[in-house]
C-alpha positions as CSV (number, residue, x, y, z in Angstrom):
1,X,0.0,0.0,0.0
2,X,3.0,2.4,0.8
3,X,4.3,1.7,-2.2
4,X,1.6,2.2,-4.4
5,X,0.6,5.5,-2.7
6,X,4.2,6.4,-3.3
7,X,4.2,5.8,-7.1
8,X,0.8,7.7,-6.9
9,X,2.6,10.9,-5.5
10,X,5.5,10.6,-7.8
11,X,2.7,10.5,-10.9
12,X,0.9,13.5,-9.5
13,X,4.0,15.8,-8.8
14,X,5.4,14.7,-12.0
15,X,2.3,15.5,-14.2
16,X,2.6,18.7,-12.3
17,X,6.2,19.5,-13.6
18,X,5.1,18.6,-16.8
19,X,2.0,20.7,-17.1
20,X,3.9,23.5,-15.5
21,X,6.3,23.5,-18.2
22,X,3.7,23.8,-21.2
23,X,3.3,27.5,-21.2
24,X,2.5,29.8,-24.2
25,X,6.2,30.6,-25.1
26,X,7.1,26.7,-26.0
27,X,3.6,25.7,-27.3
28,X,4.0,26.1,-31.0
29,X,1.6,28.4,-33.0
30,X,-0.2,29.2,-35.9
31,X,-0.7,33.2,-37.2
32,X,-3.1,34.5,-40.5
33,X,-3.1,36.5,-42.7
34,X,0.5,38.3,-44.5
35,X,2.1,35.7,-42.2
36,X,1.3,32.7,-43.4
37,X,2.0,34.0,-47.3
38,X,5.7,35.0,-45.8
39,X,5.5,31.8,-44.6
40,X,5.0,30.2,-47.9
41,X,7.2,32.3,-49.5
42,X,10.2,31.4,-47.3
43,X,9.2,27.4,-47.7
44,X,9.3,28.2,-51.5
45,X,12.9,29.8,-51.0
46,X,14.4,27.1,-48.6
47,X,12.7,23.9,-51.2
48,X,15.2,26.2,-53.6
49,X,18.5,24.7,-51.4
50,X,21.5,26.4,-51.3
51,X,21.1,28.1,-47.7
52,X,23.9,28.3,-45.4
53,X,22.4,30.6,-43.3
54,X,19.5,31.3,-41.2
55,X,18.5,34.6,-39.7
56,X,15.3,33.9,-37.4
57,X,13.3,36.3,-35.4
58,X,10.8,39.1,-35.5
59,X,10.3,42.3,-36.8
60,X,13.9,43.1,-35.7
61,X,15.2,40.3,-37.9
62,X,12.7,40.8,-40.8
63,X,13.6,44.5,-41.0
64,X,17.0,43.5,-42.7
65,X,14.6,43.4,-45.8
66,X,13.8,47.1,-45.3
67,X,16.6,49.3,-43.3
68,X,18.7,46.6,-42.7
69,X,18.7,45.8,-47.0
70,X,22.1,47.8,-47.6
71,X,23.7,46.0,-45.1
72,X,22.0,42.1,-45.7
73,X,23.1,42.7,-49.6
74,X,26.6,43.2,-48.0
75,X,27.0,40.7,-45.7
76,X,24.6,37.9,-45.5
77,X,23.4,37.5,-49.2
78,X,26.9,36.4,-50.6
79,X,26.7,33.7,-47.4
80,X,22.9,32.4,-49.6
81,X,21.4,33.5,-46.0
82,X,17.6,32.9,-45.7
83,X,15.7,36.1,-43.9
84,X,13.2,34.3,-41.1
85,X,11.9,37.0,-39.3
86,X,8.2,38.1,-39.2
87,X,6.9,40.8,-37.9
88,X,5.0,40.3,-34.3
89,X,6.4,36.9,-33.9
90,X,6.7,35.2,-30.6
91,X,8.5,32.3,-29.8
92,X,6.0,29.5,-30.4
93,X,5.2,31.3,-33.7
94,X,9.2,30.2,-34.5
95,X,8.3,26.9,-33.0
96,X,5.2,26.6,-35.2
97,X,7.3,28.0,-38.4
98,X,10.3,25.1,-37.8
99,X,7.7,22.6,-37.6
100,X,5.7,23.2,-40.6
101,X,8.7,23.0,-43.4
102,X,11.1,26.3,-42.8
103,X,14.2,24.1,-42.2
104,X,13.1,20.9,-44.7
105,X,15.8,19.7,-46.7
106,X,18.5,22.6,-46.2
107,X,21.8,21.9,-44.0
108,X,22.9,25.4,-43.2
109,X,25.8,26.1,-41.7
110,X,24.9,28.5,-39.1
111,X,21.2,30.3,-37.4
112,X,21.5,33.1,-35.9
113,X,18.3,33.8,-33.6
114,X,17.0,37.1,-31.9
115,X,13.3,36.6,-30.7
116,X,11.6,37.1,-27.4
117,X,11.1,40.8,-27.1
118,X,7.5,40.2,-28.3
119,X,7.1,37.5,-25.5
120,X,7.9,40.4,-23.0
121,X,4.8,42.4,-23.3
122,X,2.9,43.1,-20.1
123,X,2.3,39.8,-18.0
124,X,2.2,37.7,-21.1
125,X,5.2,35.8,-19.8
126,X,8.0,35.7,-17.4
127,X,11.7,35.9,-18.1
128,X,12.2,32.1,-17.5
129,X,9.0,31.4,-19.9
130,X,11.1,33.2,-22.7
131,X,14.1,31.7,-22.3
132,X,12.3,28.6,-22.3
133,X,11.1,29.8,-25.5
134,X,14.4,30.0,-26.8
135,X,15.9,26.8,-25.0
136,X,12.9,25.2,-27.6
137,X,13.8,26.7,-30.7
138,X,17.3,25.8,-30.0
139,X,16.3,22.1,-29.1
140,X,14.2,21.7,-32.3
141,X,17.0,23.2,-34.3
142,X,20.1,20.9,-33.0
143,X,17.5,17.7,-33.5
144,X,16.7,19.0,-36.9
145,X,20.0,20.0,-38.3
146,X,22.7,18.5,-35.8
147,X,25.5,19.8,-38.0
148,X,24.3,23.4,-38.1
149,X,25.7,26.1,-35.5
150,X,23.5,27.8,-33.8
151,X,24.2,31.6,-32.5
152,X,21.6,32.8,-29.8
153,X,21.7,37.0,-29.5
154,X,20.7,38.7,-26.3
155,X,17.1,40.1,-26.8
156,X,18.1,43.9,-28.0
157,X,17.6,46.5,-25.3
158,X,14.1,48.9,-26.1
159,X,12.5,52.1,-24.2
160,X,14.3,55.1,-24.1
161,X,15.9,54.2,-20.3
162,X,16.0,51.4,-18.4
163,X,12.8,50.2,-17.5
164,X,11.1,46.5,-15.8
165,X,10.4,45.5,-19.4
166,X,14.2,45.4,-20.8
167,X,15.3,44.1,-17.4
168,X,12.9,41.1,-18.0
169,X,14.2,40.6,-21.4
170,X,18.0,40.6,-19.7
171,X,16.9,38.4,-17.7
172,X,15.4,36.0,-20.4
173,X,18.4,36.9,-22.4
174,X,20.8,35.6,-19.1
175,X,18.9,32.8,-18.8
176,X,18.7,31.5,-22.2
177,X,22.6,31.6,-22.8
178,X,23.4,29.1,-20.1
179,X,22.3,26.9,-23.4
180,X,25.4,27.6,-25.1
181,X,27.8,25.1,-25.0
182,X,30.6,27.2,-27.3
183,X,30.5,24.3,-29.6
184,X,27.6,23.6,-31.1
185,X,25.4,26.7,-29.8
186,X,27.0,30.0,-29.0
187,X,25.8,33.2,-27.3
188,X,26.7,36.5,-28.2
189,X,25.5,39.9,-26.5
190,X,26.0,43.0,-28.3
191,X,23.4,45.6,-26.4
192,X,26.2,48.0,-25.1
193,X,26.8,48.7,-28.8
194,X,23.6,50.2,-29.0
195,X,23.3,52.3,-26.0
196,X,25.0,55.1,-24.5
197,X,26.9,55.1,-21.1
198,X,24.2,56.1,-18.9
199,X,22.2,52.9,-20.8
200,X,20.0,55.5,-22.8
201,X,18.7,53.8,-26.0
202,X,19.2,56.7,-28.8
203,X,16.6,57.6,-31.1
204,X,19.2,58.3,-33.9
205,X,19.8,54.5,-33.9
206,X,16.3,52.9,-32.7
207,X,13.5,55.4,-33.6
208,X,11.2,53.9,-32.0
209,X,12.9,52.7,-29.2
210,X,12.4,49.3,-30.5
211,X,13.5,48.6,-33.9
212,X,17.0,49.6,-35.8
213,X,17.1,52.2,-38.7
214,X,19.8,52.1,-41.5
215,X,22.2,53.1,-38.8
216,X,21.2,50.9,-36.0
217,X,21.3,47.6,-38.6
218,X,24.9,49.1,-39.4
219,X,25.8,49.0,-36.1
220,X,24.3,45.3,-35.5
221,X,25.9,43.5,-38.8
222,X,29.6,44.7,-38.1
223,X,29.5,43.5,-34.0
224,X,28.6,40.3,-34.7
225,X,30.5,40.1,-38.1
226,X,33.8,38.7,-36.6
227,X,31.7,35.7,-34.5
228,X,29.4,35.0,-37.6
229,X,32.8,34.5,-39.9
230,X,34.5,32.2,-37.4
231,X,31.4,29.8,-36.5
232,X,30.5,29.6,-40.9
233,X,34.4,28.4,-41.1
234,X,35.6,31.6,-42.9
235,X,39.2,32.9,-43.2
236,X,39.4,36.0,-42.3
């Protein structure tokens, strides 16, 4: 009797740890509209082949196909990178895009991710929520594409100052790197490039306090340039 009451507790606490972990930012989903023809339209490019690189994210990421163009023609186009960041996306929108064909028959040689910020609105979840988030995305790319390199950025700073909502995404950002195992997944956190020395975020580089301009996408390519060469094998 002891020992069946004692496999009963174990069951219970255990389906507890399990249902504890299934929270929004690791539960893959689906968005409508413009984003599932993006969608289609990076499937279409990936079925194409010749991708050795992934950029993955949100808007940030998506806007190297608007400010960011000069500066993706540069350095990421000659390296047949693959632009996967969409505008609003969360983390289980990334884990819903993985799932449903983004990374099908392509062996890149490196994915560079930057999501989470979106996760970070208001109560919709907690720091260790995102980084679960991104733990995911990482987990589902190394089973997918063992051979790939993975480089996880620290969730860009936003608001003019310092506020709770960039010190949550720090803390996400923190969290998610103890992932990194400087072999296979690497971390890499540039924010101080973007701020000045009393941690204001300048307009001149982030508008909006949120997304990069020309200059701010300048800024971002050339500080992670020197990691993004030595984890794709490149001479420099």
């Amino acid at each position: 009797m002891i020992h069946k009451c004692l496999f009963i507790l174990i069951f219970v606490v255990s389906g507890a740890a399990m249902a504890a972990a299934q929270h929004s930012a690791v539960t893959p989903a689906h968005r409508m509209d413009w984003w599932s023809a993006r969608h289609e339209g990076v499937k279409d490019r990936v079925q194409q082949g010749d991708v050795d690189l992934l950029m993955i994210g949100d808007s940030i990421t998506h806007g190297w196909d608007g400010g960011g163009k000069e500066f993706w023609e540069k350095y990421y186009a000659p390296r047949k990178a693959v632009n996967m960041g969409f505008s609003g996306d969360r983390t289980q929108h990334v884990l819903w895009r993985l799932d449903h064909g983004e990374i099908d028959g392509i062996s890149p040689k490196l994915a560079v991710i930057m999501i989470g910020t979106n996760n970070s609105n208001g109560e919709d979840n907690t720091a260790e929520e995102i980084a679960d988030g991104i733990k995911a995305i990482c987990a589902k790319l190394r089973a997918e594409l063992p051979q790939m390199k993975i480089l996880v950025l620290a969730i860009f700073p936003r608001a003019p100052q310092p506020c709770p909502q960039r010190e949550k995404n720090a803390k996400a950002s923190e969290l998610a790197s103890k992932i990194a195992d400087g072999k296979m997944i690497h971390y890499l956190d540039i924010n101080a490039k973007f701020l000045d020395a009393d941690g204001a975020l300048p307009k001149e580089i982030m508008p909006d306090f949120l997304h990069p301009n020309t200059k701010g996408y300048q800024i971002w390519a050339e500080a992670m340039e020197p990691k993004i060469a030595e984890l794709m094998g490149e001479k420099k």
